[in-house]
Structure formats: structure tokens, C-alpha cells
CHARMM-style PDB file with segment names, atoms N, HN, CA, C and O in Angstrom:
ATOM      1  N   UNK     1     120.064  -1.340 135.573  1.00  0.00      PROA
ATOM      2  CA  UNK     1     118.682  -1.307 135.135  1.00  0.00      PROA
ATOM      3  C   UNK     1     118.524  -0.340 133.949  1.00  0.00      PROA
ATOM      4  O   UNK     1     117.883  -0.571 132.924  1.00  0.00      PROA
ATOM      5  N   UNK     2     119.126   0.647 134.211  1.00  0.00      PROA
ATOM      6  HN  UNK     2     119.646   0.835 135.044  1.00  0.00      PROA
ATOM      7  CA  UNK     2     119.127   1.363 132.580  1.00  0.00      PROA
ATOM      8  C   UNK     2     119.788   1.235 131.442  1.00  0.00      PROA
ATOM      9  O   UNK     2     119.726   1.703 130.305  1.00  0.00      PROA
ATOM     10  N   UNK     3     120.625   0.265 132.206  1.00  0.00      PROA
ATOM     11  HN  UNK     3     120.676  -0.115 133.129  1.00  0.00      PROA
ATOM     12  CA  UNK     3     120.822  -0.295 130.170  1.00  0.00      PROA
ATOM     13  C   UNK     3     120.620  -1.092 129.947  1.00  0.00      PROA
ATOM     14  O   UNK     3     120.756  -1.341 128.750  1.00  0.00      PROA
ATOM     15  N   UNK     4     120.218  -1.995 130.673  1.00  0.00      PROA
ATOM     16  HN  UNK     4     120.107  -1.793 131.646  1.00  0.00      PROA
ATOM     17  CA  UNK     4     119.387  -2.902 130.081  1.00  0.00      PROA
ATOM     18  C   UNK     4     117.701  -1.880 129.666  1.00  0.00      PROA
ATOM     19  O   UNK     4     117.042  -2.684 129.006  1.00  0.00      PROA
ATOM     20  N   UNK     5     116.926  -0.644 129.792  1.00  0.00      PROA
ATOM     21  HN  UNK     5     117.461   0.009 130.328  1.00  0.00      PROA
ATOM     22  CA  UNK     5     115.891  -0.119 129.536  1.00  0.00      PROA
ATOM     23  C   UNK     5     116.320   0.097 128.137  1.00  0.00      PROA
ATOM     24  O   UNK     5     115.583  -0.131 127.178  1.00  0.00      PROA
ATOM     25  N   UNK     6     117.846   0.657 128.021  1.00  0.00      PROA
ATOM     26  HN  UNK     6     118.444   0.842 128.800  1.00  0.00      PROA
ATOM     27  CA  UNK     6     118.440   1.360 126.853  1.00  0.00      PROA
ATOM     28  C   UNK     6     118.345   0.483 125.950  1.00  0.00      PROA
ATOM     29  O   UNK     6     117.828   0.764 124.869  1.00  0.00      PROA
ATOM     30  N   UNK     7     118.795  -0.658 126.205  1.00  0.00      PROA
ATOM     31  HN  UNK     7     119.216  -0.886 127.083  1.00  0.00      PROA
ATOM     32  CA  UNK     7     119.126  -2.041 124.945  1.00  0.00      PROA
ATOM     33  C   UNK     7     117.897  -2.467 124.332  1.00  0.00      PROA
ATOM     34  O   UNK     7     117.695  -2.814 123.168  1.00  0.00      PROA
ATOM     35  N   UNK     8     116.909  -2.363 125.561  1.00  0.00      PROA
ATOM     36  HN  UNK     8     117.073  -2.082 126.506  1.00  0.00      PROA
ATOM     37  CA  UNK     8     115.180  -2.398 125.071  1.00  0.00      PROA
ATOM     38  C   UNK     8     114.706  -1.758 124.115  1.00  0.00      PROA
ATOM     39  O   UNK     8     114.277  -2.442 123.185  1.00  0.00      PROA
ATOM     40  N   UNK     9     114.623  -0.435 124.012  1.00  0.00      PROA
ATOM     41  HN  UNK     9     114.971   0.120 124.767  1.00  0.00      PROA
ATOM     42  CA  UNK     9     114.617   0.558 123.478  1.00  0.00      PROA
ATOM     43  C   UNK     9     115.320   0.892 122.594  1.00  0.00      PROA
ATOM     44  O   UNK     9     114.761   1.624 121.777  1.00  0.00      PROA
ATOM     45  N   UNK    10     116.443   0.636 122.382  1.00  0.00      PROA
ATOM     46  HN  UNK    10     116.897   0.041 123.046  1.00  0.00      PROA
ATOM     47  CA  UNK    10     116.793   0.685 120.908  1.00  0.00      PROA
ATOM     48  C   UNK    10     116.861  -0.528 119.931  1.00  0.00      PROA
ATOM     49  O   UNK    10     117.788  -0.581 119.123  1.00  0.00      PROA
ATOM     50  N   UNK    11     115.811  -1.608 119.981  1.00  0.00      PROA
ATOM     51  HN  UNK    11     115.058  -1.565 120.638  1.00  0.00      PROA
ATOM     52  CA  UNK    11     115.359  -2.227 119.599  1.00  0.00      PROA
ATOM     53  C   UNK    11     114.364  -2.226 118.536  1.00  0.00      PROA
ATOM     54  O   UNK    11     114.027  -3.124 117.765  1.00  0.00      PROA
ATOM     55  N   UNK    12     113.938  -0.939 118.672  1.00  0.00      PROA
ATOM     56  HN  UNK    12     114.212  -0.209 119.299  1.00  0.00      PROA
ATOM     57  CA  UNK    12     112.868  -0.258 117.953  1.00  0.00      PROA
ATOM     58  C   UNK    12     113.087   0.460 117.566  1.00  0.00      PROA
ATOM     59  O   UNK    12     112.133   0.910 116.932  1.00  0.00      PROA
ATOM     60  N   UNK    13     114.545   1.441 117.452  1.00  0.00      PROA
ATOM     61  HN  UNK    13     115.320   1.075 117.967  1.00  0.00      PROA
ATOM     62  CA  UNK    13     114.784   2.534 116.841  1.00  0.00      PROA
ATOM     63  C   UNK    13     114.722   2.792 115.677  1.00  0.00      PROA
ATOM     64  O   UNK    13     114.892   1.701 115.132  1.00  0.00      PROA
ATOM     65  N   UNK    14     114.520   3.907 114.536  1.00  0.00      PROA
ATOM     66  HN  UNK    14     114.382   4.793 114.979  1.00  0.00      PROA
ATOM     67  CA  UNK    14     114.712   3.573 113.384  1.00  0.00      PROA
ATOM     68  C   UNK    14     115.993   4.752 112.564  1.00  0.00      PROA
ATOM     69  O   UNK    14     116.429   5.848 112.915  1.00  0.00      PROA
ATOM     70  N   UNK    15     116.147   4.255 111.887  1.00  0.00      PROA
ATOM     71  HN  UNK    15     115.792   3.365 111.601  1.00  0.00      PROA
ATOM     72  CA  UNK    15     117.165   5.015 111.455  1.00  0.00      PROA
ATOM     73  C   UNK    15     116.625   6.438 110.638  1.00  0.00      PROA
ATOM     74  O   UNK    15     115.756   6.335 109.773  1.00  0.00      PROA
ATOM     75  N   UNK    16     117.193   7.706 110.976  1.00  0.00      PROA
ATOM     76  HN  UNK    16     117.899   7.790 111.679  1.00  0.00      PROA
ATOM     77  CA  UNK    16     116.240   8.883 110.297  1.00  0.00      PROA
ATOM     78  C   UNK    16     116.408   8.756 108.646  1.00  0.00      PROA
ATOM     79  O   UNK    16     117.204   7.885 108.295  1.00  0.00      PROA
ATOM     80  N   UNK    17     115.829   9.432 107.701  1.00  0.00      PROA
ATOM     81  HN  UNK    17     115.182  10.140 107.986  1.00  0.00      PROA
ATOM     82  CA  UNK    17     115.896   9.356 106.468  1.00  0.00      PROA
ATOM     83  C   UNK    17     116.481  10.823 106.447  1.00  0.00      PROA
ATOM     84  O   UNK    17     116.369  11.575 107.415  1.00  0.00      PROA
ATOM     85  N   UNK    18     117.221  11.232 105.072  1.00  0.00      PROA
ATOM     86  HN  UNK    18     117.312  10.621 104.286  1.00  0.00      PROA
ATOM     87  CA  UNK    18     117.345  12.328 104.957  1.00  0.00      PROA
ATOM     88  C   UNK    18     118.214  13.181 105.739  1.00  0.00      PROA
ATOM     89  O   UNK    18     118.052  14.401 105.751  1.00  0.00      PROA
ATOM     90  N   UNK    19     119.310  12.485 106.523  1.00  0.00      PROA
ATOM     91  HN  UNK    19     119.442  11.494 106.514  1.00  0.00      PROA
ATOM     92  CA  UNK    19     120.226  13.101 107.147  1.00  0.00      PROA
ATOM     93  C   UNK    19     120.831  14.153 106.719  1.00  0.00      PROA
ATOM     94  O   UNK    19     120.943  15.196 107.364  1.00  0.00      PROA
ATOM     95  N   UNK    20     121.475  13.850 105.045  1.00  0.00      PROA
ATOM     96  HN  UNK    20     121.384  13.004 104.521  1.00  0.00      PROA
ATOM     97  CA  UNK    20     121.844  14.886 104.638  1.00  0.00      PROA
ATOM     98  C   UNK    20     121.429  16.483 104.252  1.00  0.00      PROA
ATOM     99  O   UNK    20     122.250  17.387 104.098  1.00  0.00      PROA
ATOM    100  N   UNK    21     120.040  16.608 104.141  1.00  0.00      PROA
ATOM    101  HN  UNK    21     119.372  15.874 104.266  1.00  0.00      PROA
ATOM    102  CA  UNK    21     118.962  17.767 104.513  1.00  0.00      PROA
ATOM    103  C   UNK    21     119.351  18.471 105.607  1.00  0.00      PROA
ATOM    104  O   UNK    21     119.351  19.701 105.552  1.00  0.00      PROA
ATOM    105  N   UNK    22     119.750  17.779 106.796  1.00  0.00      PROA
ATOM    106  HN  UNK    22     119.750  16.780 106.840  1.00  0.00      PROA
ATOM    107  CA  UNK    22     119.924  18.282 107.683  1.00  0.00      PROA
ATOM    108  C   UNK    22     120.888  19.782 107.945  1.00  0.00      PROA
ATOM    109  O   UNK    22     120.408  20.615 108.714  1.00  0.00      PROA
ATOM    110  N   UNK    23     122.232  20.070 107.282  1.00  0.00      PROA
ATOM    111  HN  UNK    23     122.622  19.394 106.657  1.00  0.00      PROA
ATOM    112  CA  UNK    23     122.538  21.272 107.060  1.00  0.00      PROA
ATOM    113  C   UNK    23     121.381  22.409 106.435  1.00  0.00      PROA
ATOM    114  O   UNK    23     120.959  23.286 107.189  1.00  0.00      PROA
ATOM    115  N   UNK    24     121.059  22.352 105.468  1.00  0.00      PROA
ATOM    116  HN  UNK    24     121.401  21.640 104.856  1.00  0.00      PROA
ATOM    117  CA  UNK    24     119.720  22.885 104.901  1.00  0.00      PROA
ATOM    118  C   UNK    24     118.830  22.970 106.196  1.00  0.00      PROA
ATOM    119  O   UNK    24     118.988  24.010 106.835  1.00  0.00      PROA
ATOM    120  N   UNK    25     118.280  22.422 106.501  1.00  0.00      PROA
ATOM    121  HN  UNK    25     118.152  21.577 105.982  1.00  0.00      PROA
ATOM    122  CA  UNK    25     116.772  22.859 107.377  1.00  0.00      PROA
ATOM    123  C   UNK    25     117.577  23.766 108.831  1.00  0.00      PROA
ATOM    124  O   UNK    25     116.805  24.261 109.652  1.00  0.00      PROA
ATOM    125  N   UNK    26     119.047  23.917 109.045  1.00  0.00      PROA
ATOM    126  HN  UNK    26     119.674  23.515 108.378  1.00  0.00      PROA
ATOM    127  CA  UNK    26     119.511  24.143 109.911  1.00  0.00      PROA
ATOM    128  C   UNK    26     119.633  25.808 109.547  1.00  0.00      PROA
ATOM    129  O   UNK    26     119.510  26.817 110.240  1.00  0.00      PROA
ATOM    130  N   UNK    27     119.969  25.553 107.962  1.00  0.00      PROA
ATOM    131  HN  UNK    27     120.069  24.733 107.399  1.00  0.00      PROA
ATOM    132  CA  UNK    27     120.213  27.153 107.442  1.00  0.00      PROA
ATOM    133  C   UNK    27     119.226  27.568 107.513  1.00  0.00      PROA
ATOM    134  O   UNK    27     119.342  28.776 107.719  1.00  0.00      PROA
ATOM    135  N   UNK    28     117.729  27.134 107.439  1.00  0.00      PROA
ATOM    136  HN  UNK    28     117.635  26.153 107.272  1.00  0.00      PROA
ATOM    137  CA  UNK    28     116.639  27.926 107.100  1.00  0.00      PROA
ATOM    138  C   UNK    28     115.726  27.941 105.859  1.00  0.00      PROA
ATOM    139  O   UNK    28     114.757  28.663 105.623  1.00  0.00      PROA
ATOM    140  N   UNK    29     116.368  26.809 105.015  1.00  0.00      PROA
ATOM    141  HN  UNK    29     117.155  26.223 105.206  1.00  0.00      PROA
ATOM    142  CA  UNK    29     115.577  26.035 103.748  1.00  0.00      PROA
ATOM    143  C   UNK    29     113.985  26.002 103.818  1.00  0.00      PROA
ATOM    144  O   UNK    29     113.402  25.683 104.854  1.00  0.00      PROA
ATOM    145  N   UNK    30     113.427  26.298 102.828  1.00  0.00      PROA
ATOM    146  HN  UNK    30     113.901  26.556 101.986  1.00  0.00      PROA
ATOM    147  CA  UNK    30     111.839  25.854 103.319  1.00  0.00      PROA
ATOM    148  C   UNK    30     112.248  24.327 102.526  1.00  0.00      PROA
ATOM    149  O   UNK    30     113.154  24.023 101.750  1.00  0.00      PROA
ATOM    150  N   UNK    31     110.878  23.400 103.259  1.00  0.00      PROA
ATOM    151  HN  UNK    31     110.142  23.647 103.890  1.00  0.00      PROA
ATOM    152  CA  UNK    31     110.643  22.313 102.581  1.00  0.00      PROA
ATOM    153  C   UNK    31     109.316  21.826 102.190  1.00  0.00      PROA
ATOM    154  O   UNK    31     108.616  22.274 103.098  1.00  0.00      PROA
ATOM    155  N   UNK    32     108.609  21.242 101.469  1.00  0.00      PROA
ATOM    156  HN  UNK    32     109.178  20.877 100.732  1.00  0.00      PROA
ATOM    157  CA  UNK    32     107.419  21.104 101.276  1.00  0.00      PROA
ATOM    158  C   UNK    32     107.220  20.129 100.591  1.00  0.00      PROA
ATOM    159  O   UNK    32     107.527  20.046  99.402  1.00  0.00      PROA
ATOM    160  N   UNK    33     106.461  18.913 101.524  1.00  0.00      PROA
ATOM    161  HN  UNK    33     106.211  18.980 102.490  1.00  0.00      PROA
ATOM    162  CA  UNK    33     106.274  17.828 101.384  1.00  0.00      PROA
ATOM    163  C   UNK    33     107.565  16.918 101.185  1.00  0.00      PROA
ATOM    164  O   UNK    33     107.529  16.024 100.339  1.00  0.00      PROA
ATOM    165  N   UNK    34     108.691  17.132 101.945  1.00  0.00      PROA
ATOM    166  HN  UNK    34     108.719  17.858 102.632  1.00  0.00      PROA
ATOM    167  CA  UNK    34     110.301  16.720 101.709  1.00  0.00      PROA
ATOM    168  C   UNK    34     110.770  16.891 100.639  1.00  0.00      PROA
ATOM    169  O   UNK    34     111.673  16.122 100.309  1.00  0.00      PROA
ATOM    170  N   UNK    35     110.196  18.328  99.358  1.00  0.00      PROA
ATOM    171  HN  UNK    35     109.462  18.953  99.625  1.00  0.00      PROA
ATOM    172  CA  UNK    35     110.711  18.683  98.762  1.00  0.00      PROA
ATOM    173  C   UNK    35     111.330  20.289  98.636  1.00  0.00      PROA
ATOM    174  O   UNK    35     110.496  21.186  98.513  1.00  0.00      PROA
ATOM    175  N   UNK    36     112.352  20.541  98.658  1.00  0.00      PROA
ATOM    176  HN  UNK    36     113.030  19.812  98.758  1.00  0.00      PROA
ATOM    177  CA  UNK    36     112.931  21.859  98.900  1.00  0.00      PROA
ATOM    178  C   UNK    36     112.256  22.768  98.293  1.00  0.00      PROA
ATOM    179  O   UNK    36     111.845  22.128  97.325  1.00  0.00      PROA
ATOM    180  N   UNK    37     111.858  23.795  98.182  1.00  0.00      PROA
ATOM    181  HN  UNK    37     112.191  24.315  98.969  1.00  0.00      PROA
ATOM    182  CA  UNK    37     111.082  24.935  97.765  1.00  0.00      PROA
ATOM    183  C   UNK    37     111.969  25.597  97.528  1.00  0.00      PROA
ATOM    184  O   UNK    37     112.642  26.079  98.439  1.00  0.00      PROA
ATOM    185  N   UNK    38     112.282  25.858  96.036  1.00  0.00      PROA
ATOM    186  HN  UNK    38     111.736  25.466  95.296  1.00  0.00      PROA
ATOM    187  CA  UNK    38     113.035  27.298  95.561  1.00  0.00      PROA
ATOM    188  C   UNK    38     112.456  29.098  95.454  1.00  0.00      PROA
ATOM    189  O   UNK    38     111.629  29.418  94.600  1.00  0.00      PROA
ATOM    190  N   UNK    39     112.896  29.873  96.204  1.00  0.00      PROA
ATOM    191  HN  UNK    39     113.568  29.613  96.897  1.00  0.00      PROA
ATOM    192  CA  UNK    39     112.292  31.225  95.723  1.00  0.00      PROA
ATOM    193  C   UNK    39     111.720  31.176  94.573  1.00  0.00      PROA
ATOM    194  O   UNK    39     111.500  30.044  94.142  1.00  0.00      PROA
ATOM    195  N   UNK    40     111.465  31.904  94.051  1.00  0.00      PROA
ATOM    196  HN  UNK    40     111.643  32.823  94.402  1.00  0.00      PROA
ATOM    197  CA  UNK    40     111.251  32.880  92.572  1.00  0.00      PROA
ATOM    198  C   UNK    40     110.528  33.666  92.282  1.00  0.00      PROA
ATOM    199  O   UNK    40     109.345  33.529  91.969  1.00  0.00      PROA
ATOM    200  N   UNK    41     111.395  34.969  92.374  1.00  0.00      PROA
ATOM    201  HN  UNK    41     112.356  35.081  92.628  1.00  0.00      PROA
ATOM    202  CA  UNK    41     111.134  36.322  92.217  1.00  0.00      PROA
ATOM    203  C   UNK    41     110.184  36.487  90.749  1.00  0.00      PROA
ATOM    204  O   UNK    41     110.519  36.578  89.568  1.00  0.00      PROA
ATOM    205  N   UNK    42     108.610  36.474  91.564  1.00  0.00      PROA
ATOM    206  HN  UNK    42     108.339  36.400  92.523  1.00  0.00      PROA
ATOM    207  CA  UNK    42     107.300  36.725  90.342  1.00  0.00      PROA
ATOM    208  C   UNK    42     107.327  38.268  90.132  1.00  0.00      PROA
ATOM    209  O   UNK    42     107.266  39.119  91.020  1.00  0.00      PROA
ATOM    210  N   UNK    43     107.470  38.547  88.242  1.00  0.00      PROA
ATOM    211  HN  UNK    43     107.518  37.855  87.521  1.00  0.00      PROA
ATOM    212  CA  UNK    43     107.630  39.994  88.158  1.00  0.00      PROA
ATOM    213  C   UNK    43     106.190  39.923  86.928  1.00  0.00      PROA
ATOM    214  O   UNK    43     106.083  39.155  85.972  1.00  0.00      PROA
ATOM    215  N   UNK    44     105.349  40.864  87.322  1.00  0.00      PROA
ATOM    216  HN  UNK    44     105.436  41.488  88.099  1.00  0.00      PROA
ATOM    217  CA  UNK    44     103.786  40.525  86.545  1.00  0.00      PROA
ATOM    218  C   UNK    44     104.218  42.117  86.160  1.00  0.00      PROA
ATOM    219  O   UNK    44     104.976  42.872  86.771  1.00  0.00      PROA
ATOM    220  N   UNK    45     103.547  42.313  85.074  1.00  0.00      PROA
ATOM    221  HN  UNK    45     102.931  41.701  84.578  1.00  0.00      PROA
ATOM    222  CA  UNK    45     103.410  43.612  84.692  1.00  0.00      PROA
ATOM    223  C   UNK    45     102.139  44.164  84.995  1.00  0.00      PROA
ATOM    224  O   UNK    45     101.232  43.416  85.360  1.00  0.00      PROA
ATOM    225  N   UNK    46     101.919  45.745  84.855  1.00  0.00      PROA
ATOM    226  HN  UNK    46     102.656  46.353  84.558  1.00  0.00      PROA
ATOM    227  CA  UNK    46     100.913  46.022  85.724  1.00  0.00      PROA
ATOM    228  C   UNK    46      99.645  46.108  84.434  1.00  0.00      PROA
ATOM    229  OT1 UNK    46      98.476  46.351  84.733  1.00  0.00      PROA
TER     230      UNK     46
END
């Protein structure tokens, strides 16, 4: 009975996008809007 639930069910699965991101968001990457966000050190004078 459960694999036949299983075979059901992945019937509908979808495949993730962006797998390769996946190291990155693991390190601690920001992302924003699925685009990576780079630092950058703002130096304003006073």
C-alpha cells in the first residue's frame, strides 16, 4: 500500500530549480529575490 501511495505521489513532483545554489545557501550566502547579494563595504566621508 505504500508504494503504490509513493508512485501516486510522485506523480506530481517537481523537479527543484537552482540546485546548484545549493552549496551557497548552505555556506550562508544572502539571496534576494534568487539573486545573490554581494557585500560592499560603504565608506561615506564625514
Amino acid at each position: 500500500m505504500v508504494f503504490k501511495l509513493v508512485g501516486a505521489a510522485s506523480k506530481t513532483w517537481r523537479r527543484l530549480k537552482g540546485t546548484n545554489q545549493l552549496p551557497k545557501v548552505i555556506s550562508g550566502v544572502k539571496f534576494a529575490d534568487g539573486i545573490e547579494v554581494i557585500p560592499t563595504a560603504e565608506v561615506r566621508a564625514a
